[in-house]
CHARMM-style PDB file with segment names, atoms N, HN, CA, C and O in Angstrom:
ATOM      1  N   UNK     1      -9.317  -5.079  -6.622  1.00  0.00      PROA
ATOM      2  CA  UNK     1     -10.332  -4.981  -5.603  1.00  0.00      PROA
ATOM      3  C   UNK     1     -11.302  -6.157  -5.726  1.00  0.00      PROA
ATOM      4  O   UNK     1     -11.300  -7.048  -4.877  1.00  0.00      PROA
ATOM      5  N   UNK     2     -12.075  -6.169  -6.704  1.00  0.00      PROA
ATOM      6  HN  UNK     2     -12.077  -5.445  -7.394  1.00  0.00      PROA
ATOM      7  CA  UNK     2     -12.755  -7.168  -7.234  1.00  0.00      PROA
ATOM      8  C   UNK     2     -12.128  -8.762  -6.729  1.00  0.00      PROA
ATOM      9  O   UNK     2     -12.702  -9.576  -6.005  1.00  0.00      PROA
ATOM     10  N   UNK     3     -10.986  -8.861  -7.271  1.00  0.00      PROA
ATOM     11  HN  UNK     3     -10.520  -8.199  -7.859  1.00  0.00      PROA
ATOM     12  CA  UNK     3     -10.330 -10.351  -7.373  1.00  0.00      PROA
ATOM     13  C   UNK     3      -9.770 -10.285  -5.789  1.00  0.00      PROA
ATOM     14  O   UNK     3      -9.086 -11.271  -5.514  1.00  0.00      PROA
ATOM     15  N   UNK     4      -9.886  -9.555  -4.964  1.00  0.00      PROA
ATOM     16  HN  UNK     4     -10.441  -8.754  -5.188  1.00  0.00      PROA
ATOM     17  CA  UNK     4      -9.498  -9.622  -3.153  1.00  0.00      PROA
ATOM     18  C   UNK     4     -10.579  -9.973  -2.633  1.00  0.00      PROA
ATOM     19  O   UNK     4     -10.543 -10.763  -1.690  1.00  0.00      PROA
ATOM     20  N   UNK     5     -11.751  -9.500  -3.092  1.00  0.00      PROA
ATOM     21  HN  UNK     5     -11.781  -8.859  -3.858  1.00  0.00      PROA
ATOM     22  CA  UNK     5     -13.136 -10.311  -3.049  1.00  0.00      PROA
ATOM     23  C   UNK     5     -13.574 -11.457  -3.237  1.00  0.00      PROA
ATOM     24  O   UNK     5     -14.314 -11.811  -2.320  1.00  0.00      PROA
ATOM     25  N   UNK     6     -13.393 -12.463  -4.315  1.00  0.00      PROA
ATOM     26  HN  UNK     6     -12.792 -12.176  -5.061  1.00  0.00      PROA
ATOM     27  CA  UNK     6     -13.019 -12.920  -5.199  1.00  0.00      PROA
ATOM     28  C   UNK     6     -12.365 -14.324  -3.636  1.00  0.00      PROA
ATOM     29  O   UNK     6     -12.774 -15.269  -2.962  1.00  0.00      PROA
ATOM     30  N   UNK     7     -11.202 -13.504  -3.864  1.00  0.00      PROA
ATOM     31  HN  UNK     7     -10.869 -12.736  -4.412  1.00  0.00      PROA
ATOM     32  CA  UNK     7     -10.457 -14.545  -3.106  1.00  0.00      PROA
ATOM     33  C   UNK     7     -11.127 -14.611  -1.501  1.00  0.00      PROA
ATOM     34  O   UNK     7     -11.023 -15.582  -0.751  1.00  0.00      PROA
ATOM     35  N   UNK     8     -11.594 -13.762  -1.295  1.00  0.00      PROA
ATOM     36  HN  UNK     8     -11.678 -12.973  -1.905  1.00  0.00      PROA
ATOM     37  CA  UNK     8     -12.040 -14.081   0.315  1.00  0.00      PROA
ATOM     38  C   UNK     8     -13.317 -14.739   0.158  1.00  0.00      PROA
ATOM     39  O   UNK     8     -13.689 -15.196   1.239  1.00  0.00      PROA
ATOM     40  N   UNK     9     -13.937 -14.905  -0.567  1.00  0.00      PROA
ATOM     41  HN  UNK     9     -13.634 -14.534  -1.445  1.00  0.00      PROA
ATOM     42  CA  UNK     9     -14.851 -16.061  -1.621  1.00  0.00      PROA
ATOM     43  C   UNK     9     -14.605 -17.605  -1.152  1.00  0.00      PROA
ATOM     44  O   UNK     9     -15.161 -18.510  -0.530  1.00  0.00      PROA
ATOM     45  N   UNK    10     -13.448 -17.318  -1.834  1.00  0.00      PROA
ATOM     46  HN  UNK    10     -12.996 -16.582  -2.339  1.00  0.00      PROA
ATOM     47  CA  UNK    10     -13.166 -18.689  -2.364  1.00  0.00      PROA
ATOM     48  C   UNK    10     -12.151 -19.371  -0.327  1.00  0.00      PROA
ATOM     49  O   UNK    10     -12.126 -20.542   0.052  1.00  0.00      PROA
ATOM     50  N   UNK    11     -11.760 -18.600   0.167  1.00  0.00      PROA
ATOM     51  HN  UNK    11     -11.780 -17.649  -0.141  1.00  0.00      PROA
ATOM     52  CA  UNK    11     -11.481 -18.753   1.195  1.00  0.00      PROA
ATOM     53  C   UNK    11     -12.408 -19.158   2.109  1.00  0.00      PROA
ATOM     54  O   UNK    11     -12.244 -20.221   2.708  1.00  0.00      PROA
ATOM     55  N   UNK    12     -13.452 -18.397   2.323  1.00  0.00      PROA
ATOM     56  HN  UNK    12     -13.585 -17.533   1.837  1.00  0.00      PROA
ATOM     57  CA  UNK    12     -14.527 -18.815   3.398  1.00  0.00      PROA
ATOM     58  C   UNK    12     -15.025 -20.203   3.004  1.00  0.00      PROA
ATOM     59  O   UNK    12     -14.999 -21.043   3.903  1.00  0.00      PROA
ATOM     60  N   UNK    13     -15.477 -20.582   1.803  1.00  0.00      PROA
ATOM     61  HN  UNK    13     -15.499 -19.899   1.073  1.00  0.00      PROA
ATOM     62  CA  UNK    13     -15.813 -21.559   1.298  1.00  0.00      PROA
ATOM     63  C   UNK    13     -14.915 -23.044   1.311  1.00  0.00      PROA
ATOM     64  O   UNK    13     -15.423 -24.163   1.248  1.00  0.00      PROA
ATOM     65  N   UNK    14     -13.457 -22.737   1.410  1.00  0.00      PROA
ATOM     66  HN  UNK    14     -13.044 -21.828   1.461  1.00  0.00      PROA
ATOM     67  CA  UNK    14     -12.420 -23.475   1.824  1.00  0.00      PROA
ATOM     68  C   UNK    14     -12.400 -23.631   3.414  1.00  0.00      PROA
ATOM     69  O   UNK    14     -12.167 -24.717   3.945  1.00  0.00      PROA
ATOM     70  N   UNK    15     -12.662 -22.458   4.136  1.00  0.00      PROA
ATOM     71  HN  UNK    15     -12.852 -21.576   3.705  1.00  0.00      PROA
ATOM     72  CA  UNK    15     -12.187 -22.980   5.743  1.00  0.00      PROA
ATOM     73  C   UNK    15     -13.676 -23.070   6.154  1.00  0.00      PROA
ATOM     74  O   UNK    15     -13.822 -23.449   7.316  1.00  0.00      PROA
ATOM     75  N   UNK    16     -15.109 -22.743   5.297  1.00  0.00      PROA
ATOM     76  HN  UNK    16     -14.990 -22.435   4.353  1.00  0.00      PROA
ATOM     77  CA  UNK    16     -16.337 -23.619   5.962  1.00  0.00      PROA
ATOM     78  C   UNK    16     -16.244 -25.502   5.797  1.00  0.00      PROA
ATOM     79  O   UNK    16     -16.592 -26.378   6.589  1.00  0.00      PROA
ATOM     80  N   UNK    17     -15.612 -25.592   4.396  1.00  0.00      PROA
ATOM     81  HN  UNK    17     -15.330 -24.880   3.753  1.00  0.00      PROA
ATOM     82  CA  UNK    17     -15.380 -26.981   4.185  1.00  0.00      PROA
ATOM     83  C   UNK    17     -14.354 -27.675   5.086  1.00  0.00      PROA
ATOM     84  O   UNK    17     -14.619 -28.681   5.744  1.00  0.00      PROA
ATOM     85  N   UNK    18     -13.426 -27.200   5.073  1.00  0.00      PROA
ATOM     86  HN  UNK    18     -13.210 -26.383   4.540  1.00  0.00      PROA
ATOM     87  CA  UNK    18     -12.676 -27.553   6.555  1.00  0.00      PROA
ATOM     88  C   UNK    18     -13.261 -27.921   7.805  1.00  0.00      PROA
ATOM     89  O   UNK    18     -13.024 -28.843   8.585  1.00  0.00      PROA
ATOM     90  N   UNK    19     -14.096 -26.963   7.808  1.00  0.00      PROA
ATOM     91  HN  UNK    19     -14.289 -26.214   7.174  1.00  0.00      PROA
ATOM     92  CA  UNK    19     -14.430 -26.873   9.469  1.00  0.00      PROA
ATOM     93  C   UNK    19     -15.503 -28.106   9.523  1.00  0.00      PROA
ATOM     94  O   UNK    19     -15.415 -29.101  10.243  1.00  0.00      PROA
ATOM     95  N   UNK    20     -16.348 -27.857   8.758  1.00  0.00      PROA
ATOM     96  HN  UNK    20     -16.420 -27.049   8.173  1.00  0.00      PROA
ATOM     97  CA  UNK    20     -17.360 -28.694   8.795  1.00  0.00      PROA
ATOM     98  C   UNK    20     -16.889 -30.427   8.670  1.00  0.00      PROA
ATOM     99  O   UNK    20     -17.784 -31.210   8.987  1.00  0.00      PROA
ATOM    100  N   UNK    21     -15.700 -30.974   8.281  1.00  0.00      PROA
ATOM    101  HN  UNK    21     -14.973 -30.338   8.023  1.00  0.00      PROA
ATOM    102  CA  UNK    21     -14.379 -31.951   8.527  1.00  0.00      PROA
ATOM    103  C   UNK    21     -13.877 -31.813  10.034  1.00  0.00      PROA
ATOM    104  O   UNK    21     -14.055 -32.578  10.982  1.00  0.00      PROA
ATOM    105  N   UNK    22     -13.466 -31.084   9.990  1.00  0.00      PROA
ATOM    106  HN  UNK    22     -13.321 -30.463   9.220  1.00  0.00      PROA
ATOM    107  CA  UNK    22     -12.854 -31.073  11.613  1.00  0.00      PROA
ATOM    108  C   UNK    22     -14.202 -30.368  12.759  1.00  0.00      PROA
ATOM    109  O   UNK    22     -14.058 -29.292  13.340  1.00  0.00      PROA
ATOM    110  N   UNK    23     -14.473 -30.558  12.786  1.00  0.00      PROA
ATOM    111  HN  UNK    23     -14.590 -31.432  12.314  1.00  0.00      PROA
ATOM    112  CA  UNK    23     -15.702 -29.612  13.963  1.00  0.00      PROA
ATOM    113  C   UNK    23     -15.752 -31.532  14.894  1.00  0.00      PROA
ATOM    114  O   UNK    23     -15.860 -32.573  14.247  1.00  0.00      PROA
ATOM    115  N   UNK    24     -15.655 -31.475  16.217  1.00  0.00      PROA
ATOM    116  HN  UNK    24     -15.568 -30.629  16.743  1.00  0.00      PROA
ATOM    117  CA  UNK    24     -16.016 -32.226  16.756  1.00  0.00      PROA
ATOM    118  C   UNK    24     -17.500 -32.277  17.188  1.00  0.00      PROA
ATOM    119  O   UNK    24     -17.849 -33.450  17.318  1.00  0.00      PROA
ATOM    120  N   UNK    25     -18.317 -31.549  17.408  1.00  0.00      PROA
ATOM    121  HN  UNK    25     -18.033 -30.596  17.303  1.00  0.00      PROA
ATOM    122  CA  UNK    25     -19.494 -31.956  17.530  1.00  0.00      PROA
ATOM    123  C   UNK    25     -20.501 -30.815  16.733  1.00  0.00      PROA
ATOM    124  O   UNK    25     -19.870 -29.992  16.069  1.00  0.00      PROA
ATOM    125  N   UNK    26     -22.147 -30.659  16.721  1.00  0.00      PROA
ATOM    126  HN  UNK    26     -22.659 -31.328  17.260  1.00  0.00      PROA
ATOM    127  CA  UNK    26     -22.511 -29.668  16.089  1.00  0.00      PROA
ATOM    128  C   UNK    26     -22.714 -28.021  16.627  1.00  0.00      PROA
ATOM    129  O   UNK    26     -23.287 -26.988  16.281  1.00  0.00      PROA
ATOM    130  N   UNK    27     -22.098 -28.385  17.383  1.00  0.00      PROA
ATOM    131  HN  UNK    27     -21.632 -29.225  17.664  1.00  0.00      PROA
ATOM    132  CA  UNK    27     -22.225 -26.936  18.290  1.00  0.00      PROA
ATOM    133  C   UNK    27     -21.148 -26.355  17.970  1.00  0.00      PROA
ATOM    134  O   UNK    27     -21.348 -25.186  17.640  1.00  0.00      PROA
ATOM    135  N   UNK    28     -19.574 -26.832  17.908  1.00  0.00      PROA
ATOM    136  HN  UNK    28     -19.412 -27.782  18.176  1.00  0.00      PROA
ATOM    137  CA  UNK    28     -18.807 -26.437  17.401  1.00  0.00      PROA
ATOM    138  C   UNK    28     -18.963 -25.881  16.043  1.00  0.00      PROA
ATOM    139  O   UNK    28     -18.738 -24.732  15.662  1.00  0.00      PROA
ATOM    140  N   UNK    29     -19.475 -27.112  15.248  1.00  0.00      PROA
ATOM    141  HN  UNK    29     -19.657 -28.045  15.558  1.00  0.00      PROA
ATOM    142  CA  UNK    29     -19.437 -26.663  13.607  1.00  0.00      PROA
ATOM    143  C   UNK    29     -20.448 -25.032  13.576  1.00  0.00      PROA
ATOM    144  O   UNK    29     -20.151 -24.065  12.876  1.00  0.00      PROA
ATOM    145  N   UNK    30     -21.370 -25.089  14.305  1.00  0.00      PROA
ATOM    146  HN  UNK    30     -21.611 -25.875  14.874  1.00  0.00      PROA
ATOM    147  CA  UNK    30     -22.219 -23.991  13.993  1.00  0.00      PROA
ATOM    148  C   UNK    30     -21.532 -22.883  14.710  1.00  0.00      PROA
ATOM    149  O   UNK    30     -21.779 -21.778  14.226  1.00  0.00      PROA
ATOM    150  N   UNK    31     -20.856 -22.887  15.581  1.00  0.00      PROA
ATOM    151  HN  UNK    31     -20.655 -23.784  15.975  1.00  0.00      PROA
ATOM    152  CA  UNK    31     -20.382 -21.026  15.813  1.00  0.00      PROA
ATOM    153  C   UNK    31     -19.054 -21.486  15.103  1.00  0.00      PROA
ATOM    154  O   UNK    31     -18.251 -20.558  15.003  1.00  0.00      PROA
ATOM    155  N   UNK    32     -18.788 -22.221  14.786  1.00  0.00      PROA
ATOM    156  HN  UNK    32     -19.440 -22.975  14.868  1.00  0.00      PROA
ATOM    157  CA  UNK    32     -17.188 -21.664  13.603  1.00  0.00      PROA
ATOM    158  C   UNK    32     -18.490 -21.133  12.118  1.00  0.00      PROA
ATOM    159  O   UNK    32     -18.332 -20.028  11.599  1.00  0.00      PROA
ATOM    160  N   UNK    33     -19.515 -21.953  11.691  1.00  0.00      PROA
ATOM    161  HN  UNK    33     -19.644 -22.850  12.113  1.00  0.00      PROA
ATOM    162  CA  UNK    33     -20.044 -21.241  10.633  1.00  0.00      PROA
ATOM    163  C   UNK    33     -20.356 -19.727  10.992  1.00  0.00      PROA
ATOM    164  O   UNK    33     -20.137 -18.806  10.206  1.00  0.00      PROA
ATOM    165  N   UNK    34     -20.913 -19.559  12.315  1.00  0.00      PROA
ATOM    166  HN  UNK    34     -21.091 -20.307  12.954  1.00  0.00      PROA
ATOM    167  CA  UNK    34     -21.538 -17.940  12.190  1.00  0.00      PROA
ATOM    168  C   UNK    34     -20.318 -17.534  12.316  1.00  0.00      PROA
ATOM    169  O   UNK    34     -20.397 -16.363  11.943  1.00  0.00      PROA
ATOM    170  N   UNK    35     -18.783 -17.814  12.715  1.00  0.00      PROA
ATOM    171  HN  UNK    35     -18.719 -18.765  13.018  1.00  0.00      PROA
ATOM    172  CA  UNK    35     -17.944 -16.727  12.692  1.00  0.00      PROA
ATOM    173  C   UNK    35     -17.533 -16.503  11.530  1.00  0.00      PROA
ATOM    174  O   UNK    35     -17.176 -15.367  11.220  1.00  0.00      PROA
ATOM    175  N   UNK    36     -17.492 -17.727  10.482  1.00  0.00      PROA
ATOM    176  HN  UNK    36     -17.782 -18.651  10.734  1.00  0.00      PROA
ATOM    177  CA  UNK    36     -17.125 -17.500   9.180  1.00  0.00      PROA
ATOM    178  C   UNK    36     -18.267 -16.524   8.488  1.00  0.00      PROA
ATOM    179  O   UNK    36     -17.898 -15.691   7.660  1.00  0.00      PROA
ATOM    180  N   UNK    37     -19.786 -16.656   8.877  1.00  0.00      PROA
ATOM    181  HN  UNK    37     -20.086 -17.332   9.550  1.00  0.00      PROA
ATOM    182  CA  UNK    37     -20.778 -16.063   8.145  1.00  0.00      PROA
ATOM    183  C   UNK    37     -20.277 -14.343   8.255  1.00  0.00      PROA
ATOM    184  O   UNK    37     -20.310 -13.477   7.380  1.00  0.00      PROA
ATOM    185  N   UNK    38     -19.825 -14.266   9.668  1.00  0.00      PROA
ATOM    186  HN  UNK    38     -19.798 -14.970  10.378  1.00  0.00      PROA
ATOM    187  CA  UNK    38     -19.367 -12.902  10.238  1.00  0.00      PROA
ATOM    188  C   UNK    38     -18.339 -12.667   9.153  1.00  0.00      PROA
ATOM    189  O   UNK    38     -18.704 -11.837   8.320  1.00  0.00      PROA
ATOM    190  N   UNK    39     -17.373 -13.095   8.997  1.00  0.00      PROA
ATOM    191  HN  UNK    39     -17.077 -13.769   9.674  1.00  0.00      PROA
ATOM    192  CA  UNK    39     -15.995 -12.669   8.077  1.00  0.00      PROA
ATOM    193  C   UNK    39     -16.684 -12.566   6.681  1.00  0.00      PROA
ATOM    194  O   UNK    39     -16.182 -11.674   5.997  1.00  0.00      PROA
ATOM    195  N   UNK    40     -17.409 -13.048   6.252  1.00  0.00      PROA
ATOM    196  HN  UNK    40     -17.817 -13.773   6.808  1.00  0.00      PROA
ATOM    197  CA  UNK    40     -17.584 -13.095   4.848  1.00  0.00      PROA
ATOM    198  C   UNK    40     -18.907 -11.435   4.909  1.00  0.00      PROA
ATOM    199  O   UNK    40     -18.764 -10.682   3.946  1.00  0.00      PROA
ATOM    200  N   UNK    41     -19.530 -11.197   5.495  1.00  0.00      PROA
ATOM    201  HN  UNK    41     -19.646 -11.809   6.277  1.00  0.00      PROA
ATOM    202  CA  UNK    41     -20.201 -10.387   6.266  1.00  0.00      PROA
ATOM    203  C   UNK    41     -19.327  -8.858   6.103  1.00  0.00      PROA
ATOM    204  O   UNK    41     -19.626  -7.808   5.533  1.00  0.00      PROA
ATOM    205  N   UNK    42     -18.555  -9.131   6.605  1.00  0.00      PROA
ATOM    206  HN  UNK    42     -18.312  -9.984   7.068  1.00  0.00      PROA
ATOM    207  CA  UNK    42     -17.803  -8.176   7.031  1.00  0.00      PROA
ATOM    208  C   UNK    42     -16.875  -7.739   5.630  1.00  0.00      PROA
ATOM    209  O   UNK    42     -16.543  -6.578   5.389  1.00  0.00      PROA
ATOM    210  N   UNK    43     -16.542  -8.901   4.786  1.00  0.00      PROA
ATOM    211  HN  UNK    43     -16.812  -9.844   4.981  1.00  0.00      PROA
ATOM    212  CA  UNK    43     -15.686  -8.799   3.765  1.00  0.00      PROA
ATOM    213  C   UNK    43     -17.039  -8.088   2.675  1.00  0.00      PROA
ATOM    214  O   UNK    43     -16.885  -6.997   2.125  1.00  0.00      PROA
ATOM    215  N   UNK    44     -17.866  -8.631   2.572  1.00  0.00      PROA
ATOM    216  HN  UNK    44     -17.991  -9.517   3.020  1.00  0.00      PROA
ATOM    217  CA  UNK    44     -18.862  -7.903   1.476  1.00  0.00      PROA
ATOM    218  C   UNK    44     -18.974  -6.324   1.842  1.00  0.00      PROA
ATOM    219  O   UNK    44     -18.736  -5.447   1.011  1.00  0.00      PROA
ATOM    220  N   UNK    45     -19.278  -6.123   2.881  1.00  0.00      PROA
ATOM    221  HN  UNK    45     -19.472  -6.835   3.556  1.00  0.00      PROA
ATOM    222  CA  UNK    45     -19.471  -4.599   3.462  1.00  0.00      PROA
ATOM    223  C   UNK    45     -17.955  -3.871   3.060  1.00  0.00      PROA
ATOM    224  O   UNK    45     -17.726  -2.775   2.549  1.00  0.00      PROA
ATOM    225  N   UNK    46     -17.346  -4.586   3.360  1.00  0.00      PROA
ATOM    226  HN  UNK    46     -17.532  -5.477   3.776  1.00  0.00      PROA
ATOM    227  CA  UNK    46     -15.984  -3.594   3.208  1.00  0.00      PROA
ATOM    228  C   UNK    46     -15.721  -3.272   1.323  1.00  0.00      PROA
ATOM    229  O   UNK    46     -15.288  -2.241   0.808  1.00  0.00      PROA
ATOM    230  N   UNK    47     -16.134  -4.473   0.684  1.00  0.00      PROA
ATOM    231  HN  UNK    47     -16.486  -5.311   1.102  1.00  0.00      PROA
ATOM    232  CA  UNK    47     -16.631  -4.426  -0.799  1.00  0.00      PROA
ATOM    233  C   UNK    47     -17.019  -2.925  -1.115  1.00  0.00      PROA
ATOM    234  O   UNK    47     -16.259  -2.016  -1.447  1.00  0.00      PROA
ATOM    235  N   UNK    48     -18.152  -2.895  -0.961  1.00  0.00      PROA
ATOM    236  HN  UNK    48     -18.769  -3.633  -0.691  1.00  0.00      PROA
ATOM    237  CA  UNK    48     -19.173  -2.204  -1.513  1.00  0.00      PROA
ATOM    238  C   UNK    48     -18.703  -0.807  -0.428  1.00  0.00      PROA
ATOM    239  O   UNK    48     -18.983   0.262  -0.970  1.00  0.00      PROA
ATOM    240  N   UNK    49     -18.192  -0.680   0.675  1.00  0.00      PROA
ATOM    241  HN  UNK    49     -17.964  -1.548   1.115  1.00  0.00      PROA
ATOM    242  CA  UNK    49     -17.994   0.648   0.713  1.00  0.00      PROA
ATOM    243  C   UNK    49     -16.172   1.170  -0.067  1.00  0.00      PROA
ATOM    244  O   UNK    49     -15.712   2.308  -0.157  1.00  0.00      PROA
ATOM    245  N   UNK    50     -15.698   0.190  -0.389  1.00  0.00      PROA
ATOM    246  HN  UNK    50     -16.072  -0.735  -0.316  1.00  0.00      PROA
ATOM    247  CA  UNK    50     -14.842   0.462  -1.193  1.00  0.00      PROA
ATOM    248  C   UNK    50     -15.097   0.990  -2.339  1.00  0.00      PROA
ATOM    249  O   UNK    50     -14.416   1.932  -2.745  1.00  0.00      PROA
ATOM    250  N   UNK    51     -16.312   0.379  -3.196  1.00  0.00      PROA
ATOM    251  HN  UNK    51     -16.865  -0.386  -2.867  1.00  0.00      PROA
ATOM    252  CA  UNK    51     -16.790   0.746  -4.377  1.00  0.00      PROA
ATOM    253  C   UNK    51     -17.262   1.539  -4.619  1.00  0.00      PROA
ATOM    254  O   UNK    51     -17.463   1.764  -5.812  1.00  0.00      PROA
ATOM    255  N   UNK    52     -17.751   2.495  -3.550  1.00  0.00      PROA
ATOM    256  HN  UNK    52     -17.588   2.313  -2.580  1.00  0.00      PROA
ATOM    257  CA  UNK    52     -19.318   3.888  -3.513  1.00  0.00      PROA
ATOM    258  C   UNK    52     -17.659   4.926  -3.366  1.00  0.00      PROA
ATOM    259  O   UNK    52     -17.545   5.991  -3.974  1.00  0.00      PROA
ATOM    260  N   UNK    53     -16.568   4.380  -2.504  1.00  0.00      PROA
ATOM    261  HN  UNK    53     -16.660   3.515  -2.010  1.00  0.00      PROA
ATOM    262  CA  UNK    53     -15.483   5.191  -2.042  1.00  0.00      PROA
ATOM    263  C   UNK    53     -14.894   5.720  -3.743  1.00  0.00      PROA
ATOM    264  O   UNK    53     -14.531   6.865  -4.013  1.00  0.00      PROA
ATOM    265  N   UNK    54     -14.932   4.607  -4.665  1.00  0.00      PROA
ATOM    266  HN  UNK    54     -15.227   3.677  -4.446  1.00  0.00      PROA
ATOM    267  CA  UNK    54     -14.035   4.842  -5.852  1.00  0.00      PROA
ATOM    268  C   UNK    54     -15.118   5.928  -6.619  1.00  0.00      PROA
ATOM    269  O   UNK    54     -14.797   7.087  -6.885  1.00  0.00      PROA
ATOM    270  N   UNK    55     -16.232   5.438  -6.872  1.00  0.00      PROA
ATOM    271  HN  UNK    55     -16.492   4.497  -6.657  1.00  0.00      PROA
ATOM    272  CA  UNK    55     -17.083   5.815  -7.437  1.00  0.00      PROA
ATOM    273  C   UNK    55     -17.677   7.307  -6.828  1.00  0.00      PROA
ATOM    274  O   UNK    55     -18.252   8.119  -7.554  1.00  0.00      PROA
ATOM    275  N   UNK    56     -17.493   7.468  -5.722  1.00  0.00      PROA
ATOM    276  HN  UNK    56     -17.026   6.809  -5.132  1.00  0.00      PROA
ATOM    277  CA  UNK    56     -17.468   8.762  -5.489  1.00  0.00      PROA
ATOM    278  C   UNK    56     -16.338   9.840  -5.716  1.00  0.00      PROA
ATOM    279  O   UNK    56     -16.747  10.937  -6.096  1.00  0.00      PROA
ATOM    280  N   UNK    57     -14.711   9.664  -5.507  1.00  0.00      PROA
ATOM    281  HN  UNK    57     -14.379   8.773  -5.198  1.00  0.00      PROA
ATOM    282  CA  UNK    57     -13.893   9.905  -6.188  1.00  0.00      PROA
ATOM    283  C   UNK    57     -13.575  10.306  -7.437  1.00  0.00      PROA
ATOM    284  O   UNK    57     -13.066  11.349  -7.850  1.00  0.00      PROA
ATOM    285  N   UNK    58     -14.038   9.091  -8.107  1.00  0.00      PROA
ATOM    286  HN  UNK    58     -14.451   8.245  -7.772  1.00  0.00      PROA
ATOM    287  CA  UNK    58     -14.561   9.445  -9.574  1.00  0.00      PROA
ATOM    288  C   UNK    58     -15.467  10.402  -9.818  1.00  0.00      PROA
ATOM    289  O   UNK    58     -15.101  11.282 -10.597  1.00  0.00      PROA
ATOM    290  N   UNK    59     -16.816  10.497  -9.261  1.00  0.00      PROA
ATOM    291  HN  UNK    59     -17.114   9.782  -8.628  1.00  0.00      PROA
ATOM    292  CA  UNK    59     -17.426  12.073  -9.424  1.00  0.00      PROA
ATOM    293  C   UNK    59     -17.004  12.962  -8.855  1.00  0.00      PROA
ATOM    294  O   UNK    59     -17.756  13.932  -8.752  1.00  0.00      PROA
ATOM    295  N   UNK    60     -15.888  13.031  -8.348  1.00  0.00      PROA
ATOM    296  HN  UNK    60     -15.278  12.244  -8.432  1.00  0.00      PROA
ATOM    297  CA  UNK    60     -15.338  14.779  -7.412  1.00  0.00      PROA
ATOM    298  C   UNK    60     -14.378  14.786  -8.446  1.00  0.00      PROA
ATOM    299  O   UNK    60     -14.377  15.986  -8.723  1.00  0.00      PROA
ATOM    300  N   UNK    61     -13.585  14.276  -9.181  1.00  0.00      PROA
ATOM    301  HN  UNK    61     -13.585  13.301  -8.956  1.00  0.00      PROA
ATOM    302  CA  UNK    61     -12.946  14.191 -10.005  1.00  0.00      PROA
ATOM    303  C   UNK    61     -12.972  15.417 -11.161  1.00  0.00      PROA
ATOM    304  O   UNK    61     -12.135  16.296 -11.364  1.00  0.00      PROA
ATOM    305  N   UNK    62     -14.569  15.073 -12.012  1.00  0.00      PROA
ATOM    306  HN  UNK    62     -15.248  14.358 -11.847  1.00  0.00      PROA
ATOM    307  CA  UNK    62     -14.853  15.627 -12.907  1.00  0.00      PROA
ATOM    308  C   UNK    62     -15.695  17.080 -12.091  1.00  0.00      PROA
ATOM    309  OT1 UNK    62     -16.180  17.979 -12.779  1.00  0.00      PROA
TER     310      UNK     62
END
């Protein structure tokens, strides 16, 4: 779980560096950043309700 995190990390950070290379002007570069800000956004949230998901599991458990 952790290291799928981890990697979507290290991904956004790879296709912001990309983009910000290929973006033809700054209007472009800035809504490819907010869509990336969105994905990485979206990837943290899905994180942490994964984690309250385990961790709650774990207390119905016992």
């Amino acid at each position: 779980m952790l290291l799928r995190f981890k990697i979507s990390l290290l991904a956004v950070f790879v296709l912001s560096t990309l983009l910000g290379m290929a973006a033809p002007n700054l209007t472009a570069l800035l809504v490819g950043i907010a869509a990336l800000g969105l994905g990485l956004a979206i990837s943290i949230i899905h994180f942490v309700m994964t984690e309250h998901r385990a961790e709650r599991e774990l207390h119905s458990s016992f």
